[in-house]
C-alpha positions as CSV (number, residue, x, y, z in Angstrom):
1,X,83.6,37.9,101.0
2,X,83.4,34.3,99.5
3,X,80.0,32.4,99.4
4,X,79.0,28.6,99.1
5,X,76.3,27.3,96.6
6,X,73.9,27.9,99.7
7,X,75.1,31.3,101.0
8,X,75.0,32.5,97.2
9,X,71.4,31.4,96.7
10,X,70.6,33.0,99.9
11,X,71.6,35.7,99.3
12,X,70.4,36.3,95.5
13,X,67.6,34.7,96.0
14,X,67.7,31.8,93.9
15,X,68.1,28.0,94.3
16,X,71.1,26.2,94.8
17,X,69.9,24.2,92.0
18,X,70.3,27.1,89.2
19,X,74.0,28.1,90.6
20,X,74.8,24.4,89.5
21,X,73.0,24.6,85.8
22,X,74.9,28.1,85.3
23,X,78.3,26.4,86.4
24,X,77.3,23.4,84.3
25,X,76.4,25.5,81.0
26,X,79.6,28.0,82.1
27,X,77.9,30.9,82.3
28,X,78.6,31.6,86.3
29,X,81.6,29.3,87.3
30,X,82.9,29.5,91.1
31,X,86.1,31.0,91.8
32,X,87.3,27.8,93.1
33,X,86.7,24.8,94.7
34,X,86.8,24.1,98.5
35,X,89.2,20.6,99.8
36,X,86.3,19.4,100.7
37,X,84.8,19.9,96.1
38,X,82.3,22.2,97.5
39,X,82.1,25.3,95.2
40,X,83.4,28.9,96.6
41,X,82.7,32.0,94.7
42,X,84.0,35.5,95.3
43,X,83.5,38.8,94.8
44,X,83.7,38.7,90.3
45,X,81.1,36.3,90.5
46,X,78.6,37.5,92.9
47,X,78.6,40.6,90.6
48,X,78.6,38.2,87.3
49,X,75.5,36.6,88.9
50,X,73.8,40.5,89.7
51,X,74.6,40.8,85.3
52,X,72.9,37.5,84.3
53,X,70.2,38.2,86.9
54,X,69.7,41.8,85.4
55,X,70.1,40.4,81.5
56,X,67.0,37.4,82.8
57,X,64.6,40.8,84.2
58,X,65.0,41.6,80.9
59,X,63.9,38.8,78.7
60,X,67.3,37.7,77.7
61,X,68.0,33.8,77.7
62,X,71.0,32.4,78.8
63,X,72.7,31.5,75.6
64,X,72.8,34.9,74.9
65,X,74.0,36.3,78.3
66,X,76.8,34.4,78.1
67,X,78.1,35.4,74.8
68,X,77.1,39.5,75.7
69,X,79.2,38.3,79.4
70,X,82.0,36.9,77.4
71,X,82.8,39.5,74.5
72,X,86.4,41.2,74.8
73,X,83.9,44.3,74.6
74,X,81.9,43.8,77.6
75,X,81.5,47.1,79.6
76,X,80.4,46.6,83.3
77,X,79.6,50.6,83.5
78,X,77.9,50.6,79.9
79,X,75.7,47.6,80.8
80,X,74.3,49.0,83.9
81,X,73.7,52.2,82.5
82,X,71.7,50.2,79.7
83,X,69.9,48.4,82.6
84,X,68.8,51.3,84.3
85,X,67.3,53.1,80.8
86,X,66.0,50.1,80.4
87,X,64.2,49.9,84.0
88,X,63.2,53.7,83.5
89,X,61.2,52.8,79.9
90,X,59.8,50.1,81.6
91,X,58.2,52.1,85.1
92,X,57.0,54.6,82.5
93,X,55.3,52.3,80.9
94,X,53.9,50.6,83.6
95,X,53.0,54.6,85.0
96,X,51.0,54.7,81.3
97,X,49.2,51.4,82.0
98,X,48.3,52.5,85.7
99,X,47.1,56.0,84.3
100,X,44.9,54.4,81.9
101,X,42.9,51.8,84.4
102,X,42.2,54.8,86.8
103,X,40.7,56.5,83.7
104,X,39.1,53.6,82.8
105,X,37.8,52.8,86.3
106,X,36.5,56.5,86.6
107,X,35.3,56.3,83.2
108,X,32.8,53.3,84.0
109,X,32.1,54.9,87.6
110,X,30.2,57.8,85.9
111,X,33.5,60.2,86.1
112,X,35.9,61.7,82.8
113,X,35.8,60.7,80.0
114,X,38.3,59.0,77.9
115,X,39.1,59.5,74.4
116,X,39.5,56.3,72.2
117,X,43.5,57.7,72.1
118,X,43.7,58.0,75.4
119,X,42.7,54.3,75.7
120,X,44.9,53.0,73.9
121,X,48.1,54.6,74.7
122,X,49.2,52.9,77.4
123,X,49.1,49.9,74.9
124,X,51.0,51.8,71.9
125,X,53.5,52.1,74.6
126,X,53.6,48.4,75.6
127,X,54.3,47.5,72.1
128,X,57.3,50.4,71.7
129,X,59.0,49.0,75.1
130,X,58.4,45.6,73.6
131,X,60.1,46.0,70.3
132,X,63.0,47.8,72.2
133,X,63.6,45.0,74.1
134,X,63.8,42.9,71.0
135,X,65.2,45.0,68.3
136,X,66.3,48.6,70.6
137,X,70.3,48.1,70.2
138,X,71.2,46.8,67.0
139,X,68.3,48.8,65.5
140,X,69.5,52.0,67.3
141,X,73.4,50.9,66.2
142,X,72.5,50.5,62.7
143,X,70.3,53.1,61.6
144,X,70.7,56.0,64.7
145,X,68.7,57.0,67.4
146,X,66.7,59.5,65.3
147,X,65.2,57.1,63.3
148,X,64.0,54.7,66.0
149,X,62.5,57.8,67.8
150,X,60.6,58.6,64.5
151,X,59.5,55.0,64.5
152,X,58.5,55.1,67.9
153,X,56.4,58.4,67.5
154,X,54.5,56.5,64.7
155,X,53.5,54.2,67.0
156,X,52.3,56.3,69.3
157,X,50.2,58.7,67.0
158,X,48.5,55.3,65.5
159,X,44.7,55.0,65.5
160,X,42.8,52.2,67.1
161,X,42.4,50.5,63.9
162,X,46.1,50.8,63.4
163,X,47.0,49.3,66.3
164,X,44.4,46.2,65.8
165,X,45.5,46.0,62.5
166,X,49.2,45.8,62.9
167,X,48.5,43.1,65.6
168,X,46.6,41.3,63.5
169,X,49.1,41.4,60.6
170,X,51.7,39.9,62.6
171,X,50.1,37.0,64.0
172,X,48.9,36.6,60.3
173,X,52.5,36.6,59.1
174,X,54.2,34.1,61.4
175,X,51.3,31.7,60.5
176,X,52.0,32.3,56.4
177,X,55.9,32.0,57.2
178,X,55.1,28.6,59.1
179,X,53.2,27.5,56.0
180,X,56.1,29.0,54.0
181,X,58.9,27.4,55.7
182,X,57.1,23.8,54.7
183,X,57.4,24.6,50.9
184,X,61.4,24.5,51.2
185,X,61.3,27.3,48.3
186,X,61.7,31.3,48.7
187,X,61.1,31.8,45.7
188,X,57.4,30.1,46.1
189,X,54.2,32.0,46.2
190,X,53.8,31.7,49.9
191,X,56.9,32.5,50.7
192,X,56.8,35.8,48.6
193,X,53.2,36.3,50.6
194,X,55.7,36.4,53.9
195,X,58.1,38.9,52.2
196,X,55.3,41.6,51.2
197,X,53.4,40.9,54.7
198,X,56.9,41.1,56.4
199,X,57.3,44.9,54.3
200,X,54.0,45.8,55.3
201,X,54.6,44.8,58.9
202,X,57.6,47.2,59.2
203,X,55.7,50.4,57.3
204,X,53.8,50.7,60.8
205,X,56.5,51.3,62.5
206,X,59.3,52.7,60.1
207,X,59.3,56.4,58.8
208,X,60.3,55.4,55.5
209,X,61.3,52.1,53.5
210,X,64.1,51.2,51.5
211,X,64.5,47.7,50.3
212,X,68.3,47.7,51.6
213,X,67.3,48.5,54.8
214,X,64.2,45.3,54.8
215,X,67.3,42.9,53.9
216,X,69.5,44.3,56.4
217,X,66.7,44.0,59.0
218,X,66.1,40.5,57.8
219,X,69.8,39.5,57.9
220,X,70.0,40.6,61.3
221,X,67.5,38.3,62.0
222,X,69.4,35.7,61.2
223,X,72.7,37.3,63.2
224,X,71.3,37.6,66.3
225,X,69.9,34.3,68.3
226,X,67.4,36.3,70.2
227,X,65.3,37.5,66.6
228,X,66.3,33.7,65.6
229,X,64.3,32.6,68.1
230,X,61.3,35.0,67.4
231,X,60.7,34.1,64.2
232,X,61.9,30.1,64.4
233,X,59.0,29.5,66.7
234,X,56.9,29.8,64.1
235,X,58.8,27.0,62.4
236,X,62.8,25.6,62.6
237,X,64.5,27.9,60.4
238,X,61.8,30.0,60.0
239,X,64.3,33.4,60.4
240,X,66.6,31.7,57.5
241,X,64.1,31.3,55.2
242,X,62.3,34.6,55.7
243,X,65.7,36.4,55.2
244,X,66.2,34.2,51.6
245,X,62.8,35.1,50.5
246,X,63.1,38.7,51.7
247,X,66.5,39.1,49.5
248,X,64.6,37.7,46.6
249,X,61.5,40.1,47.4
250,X,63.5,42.7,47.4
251,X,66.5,41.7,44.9
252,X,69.6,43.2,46.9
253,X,72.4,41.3,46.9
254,X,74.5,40.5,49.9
């Protein structure tokens, strides 16, 4: 079945407006155009669209849907099935957060009690699911599933002051790195300051530290446009600079 700009946005749900930005950018192009220059798209790109559509549920921006849409590599099967773990995580974790209101709610009404852990799980869990979505694959890819699943078991079994902590820490550390960025020197105090917060940062979450593994984690950074993005909101070329003055911090040579 074929579908015009309208029938398309009809039918997904979005505006005729966005089908023209993703032809512009060329991330979702019609299959062809109509005598009358009216766009026509079929079958490949109604499912293309259900992909990008899937990728934007998840937090992914466009740039980088198009290059995951557009690698010799890409696997329609492998990508659902990533999807649907993906959707699963997320229900439990939205199952957690429910669980832990009705406690709550139950709790203030005079009813059971809730443990300080039990209060903050649903949390822990948010911040696991969240770090997944960022970091998940190419974490997962270069150091194995068993050694995320520690990580994420750390989380879980942190204390309240943990968890405030480790929040803390990271705002702190994107506010040094901003401050760090402006000294144009890794090798500089500040920037230093960002490298040994930045190691500290991780030891809540990793199992164990090595300093090859910090600068592969900080070179990734820099691979990947999502993490990019992360860290250069802080400041332009914030990720850049953080992986210099993490190889310097930690001495190991590309």
């Amino acid at each position: 079945m074929e579908y015009t700009v309208q029938g398309l946005g009809n039918l997904a749900g979005i505006s005729t407006r966005t089908l023209r930005y993703y032809d512009e950018i060329g991330i979702l192009k019609p299959a062809r155009l109509s005598p009358s220059g009216y766009r026509i798209y079929g079958q490949a790109e109604v499912d293309r669209l259900q992909q990008v559509m899937f990728y934007r549920e998840l937090g992914v921006d466009l740039k980088t849907i198009k290059k995951i849409l557009d690698s010799p590599g890409y696997n329609v099967v492998a990508a659902l099935e990533a999807h649907r773990e993906k959707l699963f995580a997320e229900r439990d974790r939205l199952d957690l957060l429910i669980e832990n209101i009705e406690k709550t709610i139950s709790t203030k009404k005079g009813g059971q009690e809730m443990s300080d852990k039990e209060k903050f799980e649903g949390f822990k869990k948010n911040l696991i699911d969240e770090n997944e979505k960022k970091y998940g694959r190419e974490i997962r890819e270069k150091y194995g599933s068993e050694q995320v699943e520690k990580s994420n078991r750390k989380v879980l079994n942190m204390t309240k002051e943990e968890y405030d902590e480790v929040k803390e820490l990271e705002k702190a550390l994107l506010e040094t790195l901003g401050e760090a960025v402006k000294t144009v020197n890794p090798q500089g105090e500040l920037a230093q300051k960002a490298a040994d917060m930045h190691r500290r940062w991780l030891s809540y979450f990793w199992d164990s530290y090595t300093k090859e593994a910090h600068m592969g984690v900080a070179q990734m950074y820099v691979d990947d446009a999502r993490f990019s993005e992360y860290y250069d909101k802080a400041s332009p070329g914030a990720a850049v600079f953080l992986r210099d003055a993490i190889r310097i911090y930690t001495g190991v040579k590309e």
